[in-house]
N, C-alpha and C positions, 0 to 999 in steps of 0.2 A: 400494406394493409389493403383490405379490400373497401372499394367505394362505390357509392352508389348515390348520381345525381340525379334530383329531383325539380323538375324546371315549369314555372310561370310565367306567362306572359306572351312577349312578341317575338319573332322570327331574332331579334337584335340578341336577344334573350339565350334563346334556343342556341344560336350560333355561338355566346360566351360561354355554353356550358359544354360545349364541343373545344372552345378552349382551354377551359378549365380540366375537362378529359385530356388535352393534351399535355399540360403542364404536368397532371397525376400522374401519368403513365412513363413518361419520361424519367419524374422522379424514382420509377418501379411501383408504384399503386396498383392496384388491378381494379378495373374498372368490372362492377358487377349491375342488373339490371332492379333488382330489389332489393327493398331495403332490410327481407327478412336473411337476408344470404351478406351483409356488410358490417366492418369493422365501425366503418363513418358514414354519417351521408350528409350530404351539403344540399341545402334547400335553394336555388338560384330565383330570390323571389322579385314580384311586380310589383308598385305603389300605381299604376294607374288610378285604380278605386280600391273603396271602404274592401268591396268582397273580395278583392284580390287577397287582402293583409288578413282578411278571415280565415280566408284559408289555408294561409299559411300557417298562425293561431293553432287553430284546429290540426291541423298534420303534426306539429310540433309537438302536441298535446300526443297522440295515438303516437307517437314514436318514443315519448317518455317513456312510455307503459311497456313497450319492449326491453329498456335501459333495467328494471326491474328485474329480467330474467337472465339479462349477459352482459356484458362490457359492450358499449357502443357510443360513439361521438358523435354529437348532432352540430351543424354550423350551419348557420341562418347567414346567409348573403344575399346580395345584390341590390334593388333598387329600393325593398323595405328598408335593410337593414343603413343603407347608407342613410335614405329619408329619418327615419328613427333615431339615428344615431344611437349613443351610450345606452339609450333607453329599449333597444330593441332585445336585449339580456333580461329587462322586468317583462316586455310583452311576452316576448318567448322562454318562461321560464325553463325548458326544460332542457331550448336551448345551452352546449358548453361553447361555444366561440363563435361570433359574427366578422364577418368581413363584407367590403363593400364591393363598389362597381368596379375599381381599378386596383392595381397591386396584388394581382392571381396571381406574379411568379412566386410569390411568399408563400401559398397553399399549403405547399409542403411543409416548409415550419409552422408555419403556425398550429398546422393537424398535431406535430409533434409537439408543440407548449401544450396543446390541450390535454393529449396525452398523458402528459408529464402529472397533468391535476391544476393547471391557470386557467381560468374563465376570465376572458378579455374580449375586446370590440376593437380591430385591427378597421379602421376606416380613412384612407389619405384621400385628401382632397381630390376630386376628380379632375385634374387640369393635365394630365400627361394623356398621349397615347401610347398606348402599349402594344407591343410585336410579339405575340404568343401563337403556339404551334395548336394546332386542331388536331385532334381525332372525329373525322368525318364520321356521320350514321349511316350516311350513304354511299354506294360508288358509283352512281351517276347523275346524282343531285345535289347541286355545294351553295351555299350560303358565305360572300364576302362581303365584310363590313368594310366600306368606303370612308368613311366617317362616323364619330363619334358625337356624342353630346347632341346642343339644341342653344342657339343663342337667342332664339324669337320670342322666345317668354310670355305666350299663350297664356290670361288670365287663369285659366282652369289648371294648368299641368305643372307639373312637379319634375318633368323630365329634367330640364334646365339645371335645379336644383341636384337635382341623386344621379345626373350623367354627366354633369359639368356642360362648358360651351363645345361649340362648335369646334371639334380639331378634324380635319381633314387629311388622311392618308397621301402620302408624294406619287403621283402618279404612275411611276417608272414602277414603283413598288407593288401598285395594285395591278397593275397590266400583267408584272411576273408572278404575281401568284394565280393567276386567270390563265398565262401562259400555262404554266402547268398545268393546272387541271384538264386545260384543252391536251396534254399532252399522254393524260391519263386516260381518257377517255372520255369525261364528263360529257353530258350531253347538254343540261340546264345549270345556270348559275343563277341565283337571285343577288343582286347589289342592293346592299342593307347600308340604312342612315337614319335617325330619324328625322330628318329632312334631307330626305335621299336628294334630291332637287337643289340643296343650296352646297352641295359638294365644293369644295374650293375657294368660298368665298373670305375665309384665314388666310389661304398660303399665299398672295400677293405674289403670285407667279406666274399667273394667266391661266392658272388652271381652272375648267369651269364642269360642269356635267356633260355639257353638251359638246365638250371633249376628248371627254371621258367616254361618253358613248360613241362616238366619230372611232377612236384608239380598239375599243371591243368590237365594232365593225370589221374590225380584219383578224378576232381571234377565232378559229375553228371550232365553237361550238356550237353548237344547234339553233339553243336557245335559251337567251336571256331575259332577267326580266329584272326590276328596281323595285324597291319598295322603302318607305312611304312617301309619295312628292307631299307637296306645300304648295298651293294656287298660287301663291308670291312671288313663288323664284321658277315657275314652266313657262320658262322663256321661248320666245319663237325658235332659237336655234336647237333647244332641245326638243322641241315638237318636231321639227326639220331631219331632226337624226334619229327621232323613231319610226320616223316616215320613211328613211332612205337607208338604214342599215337593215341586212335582211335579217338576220339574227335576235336584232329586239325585238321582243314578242310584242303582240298588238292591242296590251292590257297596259292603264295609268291606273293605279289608284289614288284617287286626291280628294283629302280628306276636305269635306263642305263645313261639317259642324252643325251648320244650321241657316236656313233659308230667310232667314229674317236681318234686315240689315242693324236694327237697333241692336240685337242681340249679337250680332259679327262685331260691332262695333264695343260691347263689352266683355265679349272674351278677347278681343285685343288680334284680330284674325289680319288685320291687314289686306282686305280686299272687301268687295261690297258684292249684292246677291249678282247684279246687272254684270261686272265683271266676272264673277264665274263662270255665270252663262256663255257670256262671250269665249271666257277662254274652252269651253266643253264646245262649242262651236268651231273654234281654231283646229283642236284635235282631230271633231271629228271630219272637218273638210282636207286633212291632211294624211289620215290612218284610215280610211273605207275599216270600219266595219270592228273600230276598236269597242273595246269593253272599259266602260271606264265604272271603277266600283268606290267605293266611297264611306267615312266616318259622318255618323251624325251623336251629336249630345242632346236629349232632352231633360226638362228641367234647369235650364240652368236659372240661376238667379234672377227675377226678372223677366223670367219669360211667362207671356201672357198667350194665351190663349191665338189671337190670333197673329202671334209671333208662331204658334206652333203651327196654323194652318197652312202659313208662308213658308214653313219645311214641308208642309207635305203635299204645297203645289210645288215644290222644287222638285222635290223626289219625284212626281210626276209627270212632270216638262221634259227633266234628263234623261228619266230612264235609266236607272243604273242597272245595271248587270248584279249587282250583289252591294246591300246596305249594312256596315255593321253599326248597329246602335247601342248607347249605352245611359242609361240614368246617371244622371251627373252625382257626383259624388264630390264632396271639400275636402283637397288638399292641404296638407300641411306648408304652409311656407308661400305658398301658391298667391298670386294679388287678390283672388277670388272668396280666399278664407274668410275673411272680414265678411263678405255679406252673405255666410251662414249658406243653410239651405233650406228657405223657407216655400220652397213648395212640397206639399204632404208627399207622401210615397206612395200611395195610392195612386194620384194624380198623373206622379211620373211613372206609374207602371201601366196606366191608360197610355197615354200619349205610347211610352215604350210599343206597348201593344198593336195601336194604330197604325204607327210606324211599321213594325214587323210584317203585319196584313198585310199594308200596302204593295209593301216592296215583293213580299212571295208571290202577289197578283202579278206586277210585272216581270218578275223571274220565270214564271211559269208561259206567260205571253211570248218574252222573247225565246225560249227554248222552243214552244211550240214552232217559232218561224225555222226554226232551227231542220224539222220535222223534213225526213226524203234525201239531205244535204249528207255528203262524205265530210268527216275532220281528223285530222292529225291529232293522234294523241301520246304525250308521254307516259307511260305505266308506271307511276307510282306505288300500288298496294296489289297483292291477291287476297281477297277475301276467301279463303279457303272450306268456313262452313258454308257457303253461296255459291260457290263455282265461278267466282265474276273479281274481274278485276276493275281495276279504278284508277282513272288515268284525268289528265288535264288536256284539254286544247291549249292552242299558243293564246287564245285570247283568257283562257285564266277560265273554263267555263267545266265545270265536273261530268267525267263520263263514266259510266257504267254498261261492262259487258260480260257478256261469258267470256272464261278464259281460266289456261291456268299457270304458275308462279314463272313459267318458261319466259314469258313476254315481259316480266319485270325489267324495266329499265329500258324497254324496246319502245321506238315510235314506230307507232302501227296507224292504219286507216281505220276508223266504222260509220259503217251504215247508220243514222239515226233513225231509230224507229219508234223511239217514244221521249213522252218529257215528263217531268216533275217538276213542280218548283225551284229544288237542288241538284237535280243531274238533267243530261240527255241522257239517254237506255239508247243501246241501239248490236250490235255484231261488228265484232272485229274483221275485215274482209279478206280471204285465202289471197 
């Protein structure tokens, strides 16, 4: 049959629907790119927030209205469907079968009970990890998950809940699948967790990240990068190994939350505002000249006004390279549910606002510094109606030049000669 997956969310995300493309294809599925050209299509959704499941909702909704004119199977999975449970069949009515975060070798049957005419909610508890074959998007950019789940149990997040704890990949295992890619020719890998950072701290084997990064150190590809750390677990030895491997790119992202320590104190963050500091201090007297980008939540429960100010002398002080912010939103299941969300929307879409200003001011600042400097960049995209393509530096920072689809995948030099808020501009150099 023909498939066609549909994905929300984060990099963790994206990369299970590349496994779930793998497990289809395997099975003989053909993997197609719309959903007007598909037999099924599998929604790979996010519970981070309310709008995530909105829109999910709503897609689910516009894909009914196809099912009117042909035969076609819809299956809601991933992080809603597991959070929802049995109930994600009433949200999603148009939904015929949900499945959760784990148990994708089943894909294939269970596409076939729906088939047959069963609507069911196939959801196993998330406590295994699973060893599933990828159909990469890329041939010079790959995404390894290092680890699974979340044991830190953040008042606001639901990850803990719809991705189970913390399982950690056997080291030997994650070095040979990096092996390869280096042998394919990859050039970037990103190491996915959602606490990329507490990698190992299950397998009571001595494994840790920052030997895990020490072990990628001697694997031949360009350039690596981690994503998402935890301020909790960026320990000096892991500062130490993105300082002295030359392959780890020179970009942390470590998610803050919020600048106020009463409010770190009731999401449940495990560090104080004075200890961030310090540790963005560590980093940066050890990495010259890292990018370090960052989460913040406003609105949360509780947060006063100049709780909020105290985030945006943070954001201020560090300087981040790139802020992504988000209106808090109550979780299902989550410690935080109970105390509702009693700051108006409005409120939180100031603050939101504030926030965003901010940080495009310093975005825009630090690229200016950027202004005359040559950077390494990997080619990501050709934007073909523009003539220009779109590439990253190793610090994680967006460039924009002329060019055309030749350079895909290529690390090239350019000249900077302009900035935005979101890119350097600048020529790719002969």
């Amino acid at each position: 049959m023909r498939v066609c997956i549909l994905t929300w969310g984060c990099q963790l995300n994206h990369h299970k629907s590349e496994e779930i493309a793998g497990v289809l294809a395997q099975a003989g599925h053909i993997l197609v790119d719309r959903p007007e050209d598909a037999d099924v299509v599998l929604l790979n959704t996010c519970m981070v927030r309310q709008r995530s499941e909105d829109k999910v909702v709503s897609r689910v909704r516009e894909l009914a209205r196809l099912k009117r004119e042909r035969p076609l199977l819809i299956g809601v999975g991933g992080c809603m469907a597991q959070g929802r449970g049995e109930r994600i069949l009433e949200i999603c009515k148009g939904a015929d079968f949900a499945f959760g975060t784990v148990g994708l070798r089943s894909l294939p049957e269970l596409i076939e009970r729906a088939r047959q005419g069963e609507r069911f909610a196939y959801l196993p508890e998330p406590v295994e990890l699973e060893r599933l074959p990828a159909l990469r998007q890329s041939p010079f950019q790959a995404y390894v998950t290092i680890a699974e789940g979340c044991s830190h149990a953040c008042a606001y997040c639901v990850i803990p809940r719809v991705r189970g704890p913390l399982r950690s990949r056997p080291l030997k295992e994650i070095l040979a699948e990096l092996w390869e890619l280096a042998d394919r020719g990859y050039k970037e890998v990103t190491l996915l967790g959602q606490n990329v950072d507490a990698y190992g701290l299950d397998l009571r084997d001595g494994s840790n990240f920052a030997g895990l990064l020490r072990a990628v150190g001697r694997i031949p590809i360009p350039r690596v990068r981690f994503t998402s750390s935890h301020p909790a677990y960026m320990t000096e030895e892991v500062i130490a190994a993105i300082a002295e491997e030359e392959n780890i790119c020179e970009h942390v992202h470590l998610a803050v939350q919020s600048g106020s320590d009463r409010i770190l104190r009731a999401m449940r963050r495990g560090y104080t505002r004075e200890g961030f500091l310090r540790l963005v201090e560590r980093l940066r007297r050890a990495v010259p000249g890292v990018n370090i980008t960052t989460d913040v939540i406003v609105g949360f429960p509780g947060e006063e006004e100049r709780d909020f100010e105290e985030t945006l002398s943070l954001i201020e002080e560090v300087r981040f390279g790139t802020v992504y912010v988000a209106a808090y939103s109550p979780r299902p299941g989550t410690p935080a549910e109970p105390l509702g969300d009693p700051i108006p929307a409005g409120e939180k879409a100031r603050r939101l606002q504030e926030v965003l200003n901010l940080t495009r001011r310093i975005a825009f600042e630090l690229h200016r510094e950027r202004l005359g400097s040559t950077v390494e960049i990997l080619v990501e995209e050709h934007i073909s109606e523009k003539g220009m393509v779109l590439g990253k530096t190793r610090d994680f920072r967006t460039v924009l030049a002329p060019g055309g689809p030749e350079l895909l995948g290529e690390l090239v030099e350019v000249e900077v000669s302009g900035a935005t808020p979101a890119a350097l501009l600048g020529a790719v150099k002969e």
